[in-house]
C-alpha positions as CSV (number, residue, x, y, z in Angstrom):
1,X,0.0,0.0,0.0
2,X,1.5,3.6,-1.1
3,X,1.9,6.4,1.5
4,X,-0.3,8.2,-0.4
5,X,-3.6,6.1,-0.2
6,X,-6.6,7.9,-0.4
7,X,-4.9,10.6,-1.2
8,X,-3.7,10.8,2.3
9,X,-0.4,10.0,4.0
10,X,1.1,7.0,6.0
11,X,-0.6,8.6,9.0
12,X,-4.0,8.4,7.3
13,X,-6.2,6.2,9.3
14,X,-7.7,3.9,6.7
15,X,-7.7,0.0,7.9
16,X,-9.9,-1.7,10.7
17,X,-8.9,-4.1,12.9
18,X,-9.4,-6.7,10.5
19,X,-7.7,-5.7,7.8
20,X,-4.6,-5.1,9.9
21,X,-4.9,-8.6,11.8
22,X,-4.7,-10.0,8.0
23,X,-1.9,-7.6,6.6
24,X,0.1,-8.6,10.1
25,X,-0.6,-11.7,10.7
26,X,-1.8,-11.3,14.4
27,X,-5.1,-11.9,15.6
28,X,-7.6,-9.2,16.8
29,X,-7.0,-10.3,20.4
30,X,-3.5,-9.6,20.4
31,X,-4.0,-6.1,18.7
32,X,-6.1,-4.9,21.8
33,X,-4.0,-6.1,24.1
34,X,-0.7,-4.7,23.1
35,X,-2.6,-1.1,22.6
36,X,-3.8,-1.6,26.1
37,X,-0.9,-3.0,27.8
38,X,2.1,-0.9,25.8
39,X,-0.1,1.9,23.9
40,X,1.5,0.4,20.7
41,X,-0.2,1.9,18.3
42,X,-2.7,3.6,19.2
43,X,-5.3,3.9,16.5
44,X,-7.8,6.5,15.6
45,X,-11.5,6.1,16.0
46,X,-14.3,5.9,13.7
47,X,-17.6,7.6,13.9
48,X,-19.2,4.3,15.7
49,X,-15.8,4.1,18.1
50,X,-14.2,1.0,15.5
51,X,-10.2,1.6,15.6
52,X,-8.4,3.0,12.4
53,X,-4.9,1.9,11.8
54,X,-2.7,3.9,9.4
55,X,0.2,2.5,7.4
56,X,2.4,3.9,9.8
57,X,0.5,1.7,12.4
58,X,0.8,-1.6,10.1
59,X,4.7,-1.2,9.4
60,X,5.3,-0.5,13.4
61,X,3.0,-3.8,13.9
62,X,5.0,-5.5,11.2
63,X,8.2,-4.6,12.7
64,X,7.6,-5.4,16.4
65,X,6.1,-9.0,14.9
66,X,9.6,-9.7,13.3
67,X,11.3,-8.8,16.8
68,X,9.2,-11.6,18.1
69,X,9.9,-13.9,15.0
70,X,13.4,-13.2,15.9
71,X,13.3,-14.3,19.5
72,X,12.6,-11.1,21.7
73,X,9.6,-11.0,24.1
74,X,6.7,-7.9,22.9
75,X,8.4,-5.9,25.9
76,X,11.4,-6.1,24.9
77,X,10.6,-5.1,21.4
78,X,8.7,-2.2,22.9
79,X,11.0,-1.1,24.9
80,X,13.8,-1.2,21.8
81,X,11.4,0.3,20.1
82,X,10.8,3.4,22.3
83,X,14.9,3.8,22.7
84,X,15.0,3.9,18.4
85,X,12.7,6.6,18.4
86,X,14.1,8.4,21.2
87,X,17.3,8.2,19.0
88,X,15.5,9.5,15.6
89,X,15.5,5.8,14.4
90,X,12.2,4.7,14.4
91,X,12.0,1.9,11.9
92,X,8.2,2.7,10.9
93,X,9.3,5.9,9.4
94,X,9.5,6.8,6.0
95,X,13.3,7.9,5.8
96,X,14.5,4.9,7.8
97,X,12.2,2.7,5.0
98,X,14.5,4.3,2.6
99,X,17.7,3.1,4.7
100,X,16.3,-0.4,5.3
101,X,16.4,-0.7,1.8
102,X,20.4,-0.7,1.5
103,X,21.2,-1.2,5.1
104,X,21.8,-4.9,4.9
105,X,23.5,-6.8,8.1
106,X,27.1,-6.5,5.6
107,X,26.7,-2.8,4.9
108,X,26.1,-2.3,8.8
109,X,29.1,-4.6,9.6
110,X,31.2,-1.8,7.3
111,X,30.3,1.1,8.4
112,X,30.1,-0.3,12.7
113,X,33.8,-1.6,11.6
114,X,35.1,2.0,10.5
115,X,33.1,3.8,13.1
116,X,35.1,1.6,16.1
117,X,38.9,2.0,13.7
118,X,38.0,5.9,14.2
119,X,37.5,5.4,18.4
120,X,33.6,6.9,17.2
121,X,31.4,5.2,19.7
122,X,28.7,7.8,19.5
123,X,28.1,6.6,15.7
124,X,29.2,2.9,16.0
125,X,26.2,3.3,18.9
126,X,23.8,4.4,16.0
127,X,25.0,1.9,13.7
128,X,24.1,-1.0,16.4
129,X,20.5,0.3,17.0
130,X,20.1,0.8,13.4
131,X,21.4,-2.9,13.3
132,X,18.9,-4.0,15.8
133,X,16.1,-1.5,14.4
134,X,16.2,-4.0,11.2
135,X,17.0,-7.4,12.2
136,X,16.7,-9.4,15.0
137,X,19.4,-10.2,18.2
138,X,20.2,-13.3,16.5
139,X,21.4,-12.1,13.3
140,X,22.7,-8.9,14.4
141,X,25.1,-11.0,17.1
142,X,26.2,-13.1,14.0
143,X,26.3,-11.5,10.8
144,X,27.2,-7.6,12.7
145,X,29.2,-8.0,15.8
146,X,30.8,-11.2,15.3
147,X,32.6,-10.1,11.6
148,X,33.3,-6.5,13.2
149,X,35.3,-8.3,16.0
150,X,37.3,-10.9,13.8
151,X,37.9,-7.8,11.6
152,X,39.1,-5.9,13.9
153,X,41.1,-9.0,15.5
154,X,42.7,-10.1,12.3
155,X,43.5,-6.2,11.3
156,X,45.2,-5.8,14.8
157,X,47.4,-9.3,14.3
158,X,48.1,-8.2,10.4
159,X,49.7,-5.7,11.8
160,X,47.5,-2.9,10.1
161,X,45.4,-1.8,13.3
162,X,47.0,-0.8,16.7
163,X,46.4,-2.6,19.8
164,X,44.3,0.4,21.2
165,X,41.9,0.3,18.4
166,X,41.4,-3.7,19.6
167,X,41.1,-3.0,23.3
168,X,38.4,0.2,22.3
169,X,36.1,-2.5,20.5
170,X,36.3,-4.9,22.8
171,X,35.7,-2.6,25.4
172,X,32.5,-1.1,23.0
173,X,30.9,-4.6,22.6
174,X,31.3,-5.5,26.5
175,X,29.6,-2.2,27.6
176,X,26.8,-2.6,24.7
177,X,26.3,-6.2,25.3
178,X,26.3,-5.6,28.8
179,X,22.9,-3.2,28.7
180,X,21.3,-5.9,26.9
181,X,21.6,-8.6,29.2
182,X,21.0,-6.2,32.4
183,X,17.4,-5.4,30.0
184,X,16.4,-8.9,29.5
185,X,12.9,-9.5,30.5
186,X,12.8,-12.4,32.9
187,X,13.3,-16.2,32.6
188,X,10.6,-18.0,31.5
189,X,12.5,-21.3,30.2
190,X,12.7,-23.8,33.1
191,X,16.1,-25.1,33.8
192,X,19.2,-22.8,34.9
193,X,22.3,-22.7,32.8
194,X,25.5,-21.5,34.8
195,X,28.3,-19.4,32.3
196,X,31.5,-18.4,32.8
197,X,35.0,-18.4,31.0
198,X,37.7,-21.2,31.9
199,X,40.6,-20.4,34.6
200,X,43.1,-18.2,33.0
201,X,40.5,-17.3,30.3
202,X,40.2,-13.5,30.1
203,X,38.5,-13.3,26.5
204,X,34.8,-13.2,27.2
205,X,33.1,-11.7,24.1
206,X,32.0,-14.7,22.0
207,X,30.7,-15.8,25.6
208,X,28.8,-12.8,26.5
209,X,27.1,-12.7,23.4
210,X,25.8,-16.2,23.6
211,X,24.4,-15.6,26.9
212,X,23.2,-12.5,26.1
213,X,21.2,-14.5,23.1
214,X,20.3,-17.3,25.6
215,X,19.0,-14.2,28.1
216,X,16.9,-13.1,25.4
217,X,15.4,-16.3,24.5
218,X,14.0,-16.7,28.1
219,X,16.6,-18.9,29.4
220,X,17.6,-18.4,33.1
221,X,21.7,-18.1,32.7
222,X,24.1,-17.9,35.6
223,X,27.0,-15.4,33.9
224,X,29.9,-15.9,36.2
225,X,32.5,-14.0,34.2
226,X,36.1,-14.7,33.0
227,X,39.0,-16.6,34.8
228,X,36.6,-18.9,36.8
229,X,38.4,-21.1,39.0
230,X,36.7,-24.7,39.3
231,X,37.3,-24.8,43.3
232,X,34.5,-25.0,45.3
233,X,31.9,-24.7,42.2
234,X,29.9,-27.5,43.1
235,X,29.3,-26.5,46.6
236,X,28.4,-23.1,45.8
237,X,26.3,-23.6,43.0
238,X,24.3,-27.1,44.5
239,X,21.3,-24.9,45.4
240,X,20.3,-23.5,42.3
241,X,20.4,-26.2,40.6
242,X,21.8,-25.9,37.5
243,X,20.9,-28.1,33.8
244,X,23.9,-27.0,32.0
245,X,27.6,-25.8,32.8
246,X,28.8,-23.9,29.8
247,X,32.6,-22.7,29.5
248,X,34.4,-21.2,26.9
249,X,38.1,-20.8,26.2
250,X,40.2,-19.1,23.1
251,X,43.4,-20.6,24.7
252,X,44.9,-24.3,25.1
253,X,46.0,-23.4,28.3
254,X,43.0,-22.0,29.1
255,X,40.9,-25.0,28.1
256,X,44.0,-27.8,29.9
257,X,42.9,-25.9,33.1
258,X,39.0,-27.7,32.8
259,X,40.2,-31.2,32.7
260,X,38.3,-31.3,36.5
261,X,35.2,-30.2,34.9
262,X,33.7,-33.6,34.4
263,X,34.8,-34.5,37.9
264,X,33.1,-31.4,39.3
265,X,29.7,-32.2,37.2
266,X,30.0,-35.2,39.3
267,X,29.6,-33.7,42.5
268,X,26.3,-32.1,41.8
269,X,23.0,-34.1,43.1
270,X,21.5,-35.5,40.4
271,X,21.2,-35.3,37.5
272,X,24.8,-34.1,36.9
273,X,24.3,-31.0,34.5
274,X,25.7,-31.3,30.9
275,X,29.1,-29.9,30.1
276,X,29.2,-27.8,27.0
277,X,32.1,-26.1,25.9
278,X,32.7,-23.4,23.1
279,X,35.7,-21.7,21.8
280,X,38.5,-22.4,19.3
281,X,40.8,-23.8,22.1
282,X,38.7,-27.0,22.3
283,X,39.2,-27.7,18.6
284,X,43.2,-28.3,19.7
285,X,42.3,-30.9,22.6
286,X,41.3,-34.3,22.1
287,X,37.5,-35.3,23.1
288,X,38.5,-38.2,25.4
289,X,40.9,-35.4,27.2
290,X,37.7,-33.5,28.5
291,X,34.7,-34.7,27.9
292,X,31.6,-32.7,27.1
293,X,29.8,-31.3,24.3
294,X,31.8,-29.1,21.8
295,X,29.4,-26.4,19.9
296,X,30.8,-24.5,17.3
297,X,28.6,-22.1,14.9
298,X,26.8,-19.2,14.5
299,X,25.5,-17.2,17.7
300,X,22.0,-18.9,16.8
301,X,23.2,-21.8,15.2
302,X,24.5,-22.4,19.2
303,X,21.4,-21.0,20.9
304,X,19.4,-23.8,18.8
305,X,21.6,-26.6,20.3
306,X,21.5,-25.5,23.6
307,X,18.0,-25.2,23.8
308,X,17.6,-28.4,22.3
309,X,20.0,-29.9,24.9
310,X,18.0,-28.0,27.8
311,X,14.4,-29.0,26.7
312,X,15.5,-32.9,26.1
């Protein structure tokens, strides 16, 4: 449908509820209760009090429906939605339509990779809403931030970027993914997952952003941080619980240092929660050395495994 239908513009009020619920694919139901519960939209009234939704009304419902598609909960995608418009970035508009057009996830990845090589976090910010604005967390963690860091990683060992500009991105995605697991709506999943890095391992990114992917898919993960020695796990994590214990390592060293993991799996009451492991370190070590299950993949290519482990 054009912006000008009826002669009017995208703010026209021209569809029932009907209409909409076919053009969206969401029922009725749904439509009154997010007007009601997050004033999104908020449609204009007939002459016998029937709602009216404008274009601009379908293409926000369109766009919060794909959030969901992709994994976030309706509050979450109101709430990111509110913090795009706050930020001139509302994805319903008709200039960001325009941007959506050529913004694709490896044009984003470009211009968020020379924003950080310039130390401009105010516009590599933008970039990452406008990321999110268009795509889901999923795809964002995987085809945005995940080829931004190994760019910036393999520039910085090529010799052609400076350490500083490494240690300003890693410090960007840390802060940014950071806020987005402190926002997370709460767990819904059942079973707990406990998270951290092995002992010795400082690198946390590729970590952080698969828990921040879990968090947003409604699982209830533990994030315990780099460096986590094994000592005493068991006995301090017995009450909660946990279904999974998930470590990552870069390093050999690093991923030497979990060879008690099993053992300390062990000492949980049962059932022992599964040992899964991610990193490049592990693909050095031979399986009967440490045994668990090794993930490689995609950010959602690794959420879809693990939720598959936690729900059999």
């Amino acid at each position: 449908m054009s912006d000008d239908f009826h002669g009017g513009d995208s703010h026209t009020p021209v569809y029932n509820i009907k209409a909409v619920a076919r053009l969206v694919g969401l029922l009725p139901v749904t439509l009154r209760a997010w007007e009601r519960r997050y004033g999104l939209p908020v449609p204009k009234r007939g002459g016998q009090g029937y709602r009216l939704y404008s274009e601009y009304d379908v293409r926000t419902l369109r766009w919060l429906k794909s959030q969901i598609d992709a994994g976030l909960s309706i509050g979450r995608a109101t709430d990111l939605l509110t913090d795009l418009r706050s930020k001139g970035l509302d994805p319903a508009n008709d200039a960001n339509r325009a941007v959506e057009q050529v913004a694709s996830p490896a044009v984003l990845q470009g211009q968020l990779n020379k924003d950080l090589i310039h130390f401009d976090d105010m516009s590599a910010s933008d970039t990452l809403k406008r990321a999110f604005s268009l795509y889901g967390l999923d795809q964002v963690m995987s085809d945005v931030i995940q080829p931004t860091l190994v760019s910036v990683e393999d520039g910085w060992h090529r010799g052609d970027l400076p350490i500083a500009t490494e240690h300003f991105s890693t410090q960007f995605f840390i802060q940014h993914l950071s806020n987005l697991l402190a926002g997370a709506s709460p767990a819904n999943a059942t079973g707990v997952i406990v998270a951290a890095c092995a002992p010795g391992e400082m690198e946390q990114l590729g970590l952080l952003m698969l828990v921040t992917a879990l968090r947003w898919h409604g699982w209830d993960v533990k994030y315990l941080g780099p460096d986590l020695p094994l000592d005493q796990l068991a006995e301090a994590l017995s009450p909660i619980h946990p279904r999974m214990l998930l470590f990552s390592a870069t390093c050999l060293e690093s991923a030497q240092h979990l060879s008690e993991l099993p053992r300390t799996a062990r000492q949980f009451m049962p059932p022992e929660p599964k040992v899964v492991l991610i990193g490049p370190a592990f693909s050095e070590m031979d399986p009967r050395d440490l045994p668990g299950l090794y993930l490689q993949g995609t950010i959602a290519e690794m959420v879809l495994k693990i939720e598959g482990l936690m729900e059999s």
